[in-house]
BASEVEX-414799 format. One line per 5 residues: number of its first residue (from 1); their letters; for each residue z negated, x, y of C-alpha. Coordinates in Angstrom, 3 decimals, decimal comma, padded with zeros to 6 digits. Each point is the difference from the previous one (the first is absolute). Example, Ala and Ser with C-alpha at 12.3 -4.5 7.8 and 13.67 -1.06 7.14 Angstrom:
! BASEVEX-414799
1	as	-007,800/012,300/-004,500; 000,660/001,370/003,440
***
This chain:
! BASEVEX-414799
1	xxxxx	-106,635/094,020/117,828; -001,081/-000,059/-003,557; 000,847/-003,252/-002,579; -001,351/-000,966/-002,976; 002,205/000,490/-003,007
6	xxxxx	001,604/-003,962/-001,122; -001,794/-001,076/-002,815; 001,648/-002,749/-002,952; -002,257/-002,842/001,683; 001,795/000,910/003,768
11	xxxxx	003,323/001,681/-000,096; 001,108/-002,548/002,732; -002,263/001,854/002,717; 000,302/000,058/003,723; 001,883/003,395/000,203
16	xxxxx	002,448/-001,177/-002,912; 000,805/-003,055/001,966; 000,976/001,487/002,540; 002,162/002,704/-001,891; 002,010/-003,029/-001,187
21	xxxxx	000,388/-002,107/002,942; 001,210/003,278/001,250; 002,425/000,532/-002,455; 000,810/-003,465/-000,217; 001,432/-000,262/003,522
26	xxxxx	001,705/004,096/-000,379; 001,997/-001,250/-003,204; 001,021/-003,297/001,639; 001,290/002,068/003,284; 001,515/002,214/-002,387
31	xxxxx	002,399/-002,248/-001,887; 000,692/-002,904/002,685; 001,236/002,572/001,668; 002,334/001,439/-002,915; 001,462/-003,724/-000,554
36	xxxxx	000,035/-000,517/003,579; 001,996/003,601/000,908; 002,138/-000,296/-002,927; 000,996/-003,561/001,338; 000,840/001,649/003,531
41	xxxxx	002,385/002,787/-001,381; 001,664/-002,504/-002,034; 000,242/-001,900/003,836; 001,192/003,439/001,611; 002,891/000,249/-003,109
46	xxxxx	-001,258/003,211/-001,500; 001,344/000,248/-003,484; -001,775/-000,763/-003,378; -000,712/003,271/-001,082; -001,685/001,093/003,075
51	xxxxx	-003,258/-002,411/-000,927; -001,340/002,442/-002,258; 000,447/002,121/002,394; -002,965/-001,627/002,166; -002,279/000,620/-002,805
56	xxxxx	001,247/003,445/-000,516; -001,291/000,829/003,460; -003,230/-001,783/-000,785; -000,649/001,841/-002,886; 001,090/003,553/001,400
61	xxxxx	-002,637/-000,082/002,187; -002,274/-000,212/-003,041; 001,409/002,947/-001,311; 000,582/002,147/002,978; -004,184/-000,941/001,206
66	xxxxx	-001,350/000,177/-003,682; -001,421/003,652/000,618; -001,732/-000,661/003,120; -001,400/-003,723/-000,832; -002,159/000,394/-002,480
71	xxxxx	-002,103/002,783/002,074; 000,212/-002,523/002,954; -001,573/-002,939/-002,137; -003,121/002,293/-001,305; -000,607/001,613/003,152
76	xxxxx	-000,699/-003,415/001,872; -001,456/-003,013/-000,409; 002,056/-001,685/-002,331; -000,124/-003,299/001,989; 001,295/001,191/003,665
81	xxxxx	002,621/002,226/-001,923; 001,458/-003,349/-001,044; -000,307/-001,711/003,148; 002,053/002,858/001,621; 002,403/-000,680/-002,714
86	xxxxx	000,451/-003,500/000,793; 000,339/000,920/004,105; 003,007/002,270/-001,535; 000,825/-003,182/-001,811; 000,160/-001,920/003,075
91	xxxxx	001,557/002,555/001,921; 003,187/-000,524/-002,274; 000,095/-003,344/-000,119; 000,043/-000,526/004,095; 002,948/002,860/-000,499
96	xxxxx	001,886/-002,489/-001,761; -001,522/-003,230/002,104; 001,848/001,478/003,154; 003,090/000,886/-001,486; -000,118/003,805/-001,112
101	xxxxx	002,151/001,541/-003,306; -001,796/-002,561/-002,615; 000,080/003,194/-002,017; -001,814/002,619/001,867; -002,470/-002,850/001,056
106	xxxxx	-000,696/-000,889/-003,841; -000,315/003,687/-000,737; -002,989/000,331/002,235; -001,222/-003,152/-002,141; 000,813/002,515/-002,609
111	xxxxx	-002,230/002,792/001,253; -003,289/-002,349/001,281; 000,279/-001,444/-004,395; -000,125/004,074/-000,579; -002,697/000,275/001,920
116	xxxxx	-002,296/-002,712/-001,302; 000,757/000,029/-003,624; -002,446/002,218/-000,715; -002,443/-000,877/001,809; 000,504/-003,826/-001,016
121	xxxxx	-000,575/001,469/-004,062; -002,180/002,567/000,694; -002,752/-001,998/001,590; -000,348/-002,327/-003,276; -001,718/003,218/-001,498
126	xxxxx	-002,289/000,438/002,406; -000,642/-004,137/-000,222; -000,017/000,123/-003,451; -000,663/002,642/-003,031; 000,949/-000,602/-003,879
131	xxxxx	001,113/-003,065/-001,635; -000,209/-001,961/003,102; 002,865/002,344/001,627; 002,253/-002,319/-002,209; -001,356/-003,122/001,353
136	xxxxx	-000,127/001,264/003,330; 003,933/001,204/-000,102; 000,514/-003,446/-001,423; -001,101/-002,010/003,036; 001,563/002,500/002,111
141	xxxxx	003,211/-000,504/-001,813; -000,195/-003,826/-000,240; -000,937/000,358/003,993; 003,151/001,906/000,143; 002,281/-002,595/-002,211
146	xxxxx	-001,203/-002,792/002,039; 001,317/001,585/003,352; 003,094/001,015/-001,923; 000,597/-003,310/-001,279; -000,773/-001,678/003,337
151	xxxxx	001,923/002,711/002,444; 003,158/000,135/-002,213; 000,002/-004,125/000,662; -000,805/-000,006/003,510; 002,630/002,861/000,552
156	xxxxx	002,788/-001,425/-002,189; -000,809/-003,772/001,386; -000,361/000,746/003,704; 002,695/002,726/000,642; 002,341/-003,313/-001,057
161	xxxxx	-001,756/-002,341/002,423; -000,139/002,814/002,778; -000,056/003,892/-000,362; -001,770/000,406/003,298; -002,517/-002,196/-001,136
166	xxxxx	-000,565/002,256/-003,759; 000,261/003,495/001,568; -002,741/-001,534/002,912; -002,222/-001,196/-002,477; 000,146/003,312/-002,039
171	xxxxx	-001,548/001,816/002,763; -002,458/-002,348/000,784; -001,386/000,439/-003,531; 000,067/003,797/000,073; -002,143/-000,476/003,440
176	xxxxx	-002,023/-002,006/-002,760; -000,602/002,500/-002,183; -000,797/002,559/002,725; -002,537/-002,367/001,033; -001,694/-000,909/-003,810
181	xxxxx	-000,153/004,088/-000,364; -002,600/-000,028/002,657; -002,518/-002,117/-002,020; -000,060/002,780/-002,871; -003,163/002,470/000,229
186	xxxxx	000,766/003,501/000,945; -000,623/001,864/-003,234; -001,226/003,886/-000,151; 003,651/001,669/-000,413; -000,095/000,807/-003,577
191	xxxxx	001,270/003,626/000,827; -000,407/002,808/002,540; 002,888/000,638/002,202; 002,073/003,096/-001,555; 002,416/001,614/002,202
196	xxxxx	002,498/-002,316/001,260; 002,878/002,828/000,103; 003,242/-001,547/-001,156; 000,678/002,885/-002,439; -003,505/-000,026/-001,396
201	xxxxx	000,183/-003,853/-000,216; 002,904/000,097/-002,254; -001,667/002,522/-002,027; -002,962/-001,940/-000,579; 002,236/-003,028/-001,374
206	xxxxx	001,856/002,233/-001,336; -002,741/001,117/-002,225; -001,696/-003,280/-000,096; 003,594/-001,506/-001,868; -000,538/002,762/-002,811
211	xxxxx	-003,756/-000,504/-000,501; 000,807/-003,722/-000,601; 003,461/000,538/-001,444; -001,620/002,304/-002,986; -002,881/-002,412/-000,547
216	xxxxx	001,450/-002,209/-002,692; -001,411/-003,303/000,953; 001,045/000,173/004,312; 003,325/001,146/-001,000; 000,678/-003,246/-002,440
221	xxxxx	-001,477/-002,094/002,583; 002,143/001,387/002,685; 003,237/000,100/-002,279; -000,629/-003,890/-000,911; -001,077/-001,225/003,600
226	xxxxx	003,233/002,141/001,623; 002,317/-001,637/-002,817; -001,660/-003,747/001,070; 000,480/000,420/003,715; 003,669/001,560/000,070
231	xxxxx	000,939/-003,125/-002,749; -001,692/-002,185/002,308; 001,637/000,595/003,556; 003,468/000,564/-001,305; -000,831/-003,697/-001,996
236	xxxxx	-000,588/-001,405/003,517; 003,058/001,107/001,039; 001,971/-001,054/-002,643; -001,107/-002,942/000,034; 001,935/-000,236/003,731
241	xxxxx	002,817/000,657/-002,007; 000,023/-001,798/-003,023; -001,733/-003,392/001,894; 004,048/-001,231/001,154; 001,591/002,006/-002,838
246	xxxxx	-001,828/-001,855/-002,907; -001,109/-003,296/001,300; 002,526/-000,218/003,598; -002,922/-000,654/002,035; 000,914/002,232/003,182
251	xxxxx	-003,465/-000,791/002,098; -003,198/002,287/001,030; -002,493/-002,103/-001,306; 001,167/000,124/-004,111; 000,167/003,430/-000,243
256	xxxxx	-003,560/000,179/001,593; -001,749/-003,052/-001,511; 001,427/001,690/-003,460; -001,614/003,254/000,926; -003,414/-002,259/000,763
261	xxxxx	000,419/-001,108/-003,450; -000,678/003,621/-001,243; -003,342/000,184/002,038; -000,960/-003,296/-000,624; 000,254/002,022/-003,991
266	xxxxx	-001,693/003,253/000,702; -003,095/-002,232/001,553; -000,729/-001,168/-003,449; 000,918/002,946/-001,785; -002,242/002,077/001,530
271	xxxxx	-002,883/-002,501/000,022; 000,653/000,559/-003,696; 000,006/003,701/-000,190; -003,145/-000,202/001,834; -001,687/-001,747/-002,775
276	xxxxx	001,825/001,383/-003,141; 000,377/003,903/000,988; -002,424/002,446/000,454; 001,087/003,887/001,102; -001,005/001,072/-003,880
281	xxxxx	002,831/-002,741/-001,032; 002,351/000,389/002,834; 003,080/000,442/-002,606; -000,291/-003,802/-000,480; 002,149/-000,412/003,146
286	xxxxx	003,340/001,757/-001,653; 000,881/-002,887/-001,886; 000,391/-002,312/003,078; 001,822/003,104/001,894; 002,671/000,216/-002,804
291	xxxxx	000,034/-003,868/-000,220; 000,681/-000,261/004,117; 003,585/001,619/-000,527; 001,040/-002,124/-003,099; -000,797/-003,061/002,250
296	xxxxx	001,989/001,698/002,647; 003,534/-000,154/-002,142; -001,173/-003,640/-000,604; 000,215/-000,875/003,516; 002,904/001,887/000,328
301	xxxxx	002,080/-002,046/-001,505; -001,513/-003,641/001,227; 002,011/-002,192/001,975; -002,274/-002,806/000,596; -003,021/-000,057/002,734
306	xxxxx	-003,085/-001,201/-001,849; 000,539/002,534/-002,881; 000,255/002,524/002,580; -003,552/-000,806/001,311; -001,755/000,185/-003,057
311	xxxxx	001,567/003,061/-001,179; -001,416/001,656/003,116; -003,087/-001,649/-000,464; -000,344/001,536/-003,049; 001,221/003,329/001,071
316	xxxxx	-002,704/-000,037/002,642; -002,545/-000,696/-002,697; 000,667/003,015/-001,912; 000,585/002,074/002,781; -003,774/-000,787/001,057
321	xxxxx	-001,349/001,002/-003,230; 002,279/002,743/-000,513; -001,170/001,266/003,902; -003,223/-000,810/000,468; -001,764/002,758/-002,332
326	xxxxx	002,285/002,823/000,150; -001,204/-000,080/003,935; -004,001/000,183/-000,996; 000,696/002,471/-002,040; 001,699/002,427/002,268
331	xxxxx	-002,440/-000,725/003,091; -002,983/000,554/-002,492; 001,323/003,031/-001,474; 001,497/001,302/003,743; -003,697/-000,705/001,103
336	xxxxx	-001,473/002,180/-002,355; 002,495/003,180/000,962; 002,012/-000,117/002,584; -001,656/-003,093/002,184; 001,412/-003,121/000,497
341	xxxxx	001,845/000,309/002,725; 002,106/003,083/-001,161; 000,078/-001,779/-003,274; 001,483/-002,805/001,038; 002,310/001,269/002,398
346	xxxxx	001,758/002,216/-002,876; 000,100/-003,453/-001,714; 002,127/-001,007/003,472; 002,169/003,017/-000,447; 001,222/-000,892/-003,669
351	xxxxx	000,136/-003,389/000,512; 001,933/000,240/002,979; 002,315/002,969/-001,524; 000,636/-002,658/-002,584; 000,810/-002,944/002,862
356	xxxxx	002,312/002,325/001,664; 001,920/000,907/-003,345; 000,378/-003,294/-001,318; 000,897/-001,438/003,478; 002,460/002,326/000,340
361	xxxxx	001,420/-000,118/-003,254; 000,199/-003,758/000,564; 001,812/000,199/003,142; 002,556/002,444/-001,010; 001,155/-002,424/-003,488
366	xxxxx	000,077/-003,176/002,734; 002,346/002,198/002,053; 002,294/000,550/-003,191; -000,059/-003,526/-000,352; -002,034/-000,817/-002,852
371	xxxxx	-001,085/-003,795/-000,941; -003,133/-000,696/001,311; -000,842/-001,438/-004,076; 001,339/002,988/-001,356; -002,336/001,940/002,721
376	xxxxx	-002,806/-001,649/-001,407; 000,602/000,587/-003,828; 000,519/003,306/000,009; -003,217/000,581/002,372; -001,824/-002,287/-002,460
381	xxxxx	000,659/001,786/-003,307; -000,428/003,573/001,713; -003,368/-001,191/001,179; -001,842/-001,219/-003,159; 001,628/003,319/-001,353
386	xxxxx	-001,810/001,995/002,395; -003,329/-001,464/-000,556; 000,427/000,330/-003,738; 000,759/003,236/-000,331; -003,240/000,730/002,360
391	xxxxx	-002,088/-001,992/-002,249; 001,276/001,533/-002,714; -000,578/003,768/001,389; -003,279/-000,988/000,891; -001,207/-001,371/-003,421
396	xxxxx	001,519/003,035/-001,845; -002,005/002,414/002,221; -002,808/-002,483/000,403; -000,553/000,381/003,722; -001,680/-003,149/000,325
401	x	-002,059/-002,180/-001,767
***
């Protein structure tokens, strides 16, 4: 089925609706059931350092799947790949429903988010083309904040009223999703089937990570977006951590209602990156990146509750503008080599590499017994110097506009 290209008078068509009710319900699943699962191992006594561990798993199967997912998203119609992901999805969270290892149930989460990932980002370029890319990604990220914001509540808030209850409601809303997937048209796959051989498959991402990894521009997106999304998931957790250290509040809803506070944030941030950045100015969003960790140290060492929810207010905010336009420009630039799919699921693979490192890193100092403020400091300042010295690199060799 063929669709007409968005235009600026329509970008909220029929077919991007329904990509972001879609995704809306996905991302909601997605982290209800991370507040909800981390509040039942806390329930089943398994120590504090073993919560990163959940999102370890989650994120390994984004690294151990990268090679084969991006073929799978351009081979089929974008739209029923994702609503197999969410059945996966589902799948996992009925695992943990009836009482399974919470882990292995939120791994399969784990691989169903592999799967869809890229076909969730990769159908906004066949929606969209040029400067409305940006505005598409940023109603697909606000779509995405607003289930993060309102999953990470209902998660936190009902696994203390009754964890039965959260983890029953998180599969319902997968069975959502699977449902709001069937309303998208069934696009022409945007590539021919290649061989699906699992050496040949790894050869092809193999080869597809170099051709994007030697262009200039994909490789700063995808060191920037990998550097965002490791920060960002070991923040989450730390927040689990620092929540009773900092401010003695020892309840699931704080820690999620403060990690709200950072969607509620990237929702305006990248409404504004939508409107102030174009991919021939996309280095306007390093400021706000390098910014992001010297608010980080600020919160760090806050002991008082309302501070605490600006402060990740604000860090939302410029992670939003800092996000939004390093993602356009990968999937148009991906598009234009590689395809989308493959494109963004190298995207996955760094990003994910980056999760796994900084998790891990994160749960190894919390098992030596560092303070949760001390924690965040250090993973503040080393942060905003990572993003600096990428800017920097990148204006010396002017890789970008």
């Amino acid at each position: 089925m063929s669709l007409p290209r968005t235009t600026s008078a329509g970008l909220l068509t029929r077919p991007m609706m329904a990509v972001m009710c879609a995704q809306f319900f996905s991302a909601f699943g997605d982290n209800a059931l991370l507040f909800a699962t981390l509040a039942l191992i806390k329930q089943q006594a398994y120590p504090a350092w073993s919560q990163p561990v959940l999102q370890m798993l989650f994120v390994g199967a984004y690294i151990v799947l990268a090679p084969f997912v991006g073929q799978f998203a351009d081979s089929f119609a974008k739209g029923r790949v994702m609503m197999v992901a969410n059945s996966l999805k589902l799948a996992g969270a009925l695992f943990i429903c009836f009482g399974f290892n919470p882990f292995l149930g939120y791994c399969l989460v784990g691989i169903g988010a592999a799967a869809y990932s890229p076909a969730k980002y990769g159908i906004l370029g066949e929606l969209t083309q040029g400067d409305q890319l940006v505005k598409a990604n940023g109603l697909i990220e606000a779509s995405t904040i607003a289930a993060i914001l309102l999953g990470s509540l209902a998660g936190g808030v009902l696994a203390d009223w009754h964890l039965g209850v959260a983890l029953g409601l998180c599969a319902l809303t997968f069975g959502v999703a699977v449902a709001a997937n069937l309303f998208i048209p069934r696009l022409p796959a945007a590539r021919r089937a290649g061989s699906w051989h699992p050496a040949r498959l790894i050869g092809n991402f193999t080869a597809a990570c170099r051709v994007l990894w030697q262009n200039g521009e994909t490789r700063f997106s995808i060191i920037g977006t990998s550097l965002f999304w490791g920060a960002g998931v070991t923040l989450r957790f730390l927040l689990v951590l620092w929540v009773p250290a900092a401010l003695g509040i020892t309840d699931n809803a704080t820690p999620t209602t403060l990690n709200a506070m950072v969607a509620v944030g990237i929702v305006f941030g990248a409404g504004a990156a939508a409107k102030l950045v174009r991919l021939e100015t996309v280095q306007r969003c390093m400021p706000a990146g390098i910014l992001m960790g010297l608010v980080v140290v600020g919160l760090s060492v806050q002991h008082h509750l309302l501070p605490a929810y600006l402060l990740l207010a604000l860090i939302g905010i410029l992670g939003g503008f800092f996000i939004v336009p390093l993602n356009a420009l990968l999937q148009q630039r991906g598009k234009e080599s590689v395809g989308a799919g493959n494109a963004i699921a190298v995207q996955n693979f760094g990003e994910n590499l980056a999760m796994l490192l900084m998790l891990g890193l994160y749960s190894l100092v919390v098992k030596l017994g560092a303070a949760a403020v001390a924690i965040g400091i250090g993973f503040g300042v080393l942060f905003s110097a990572a993003i600096l010295l990428l800017w920097i690199v990148t204006r010396a060799k002017k890789i970008v506009p």
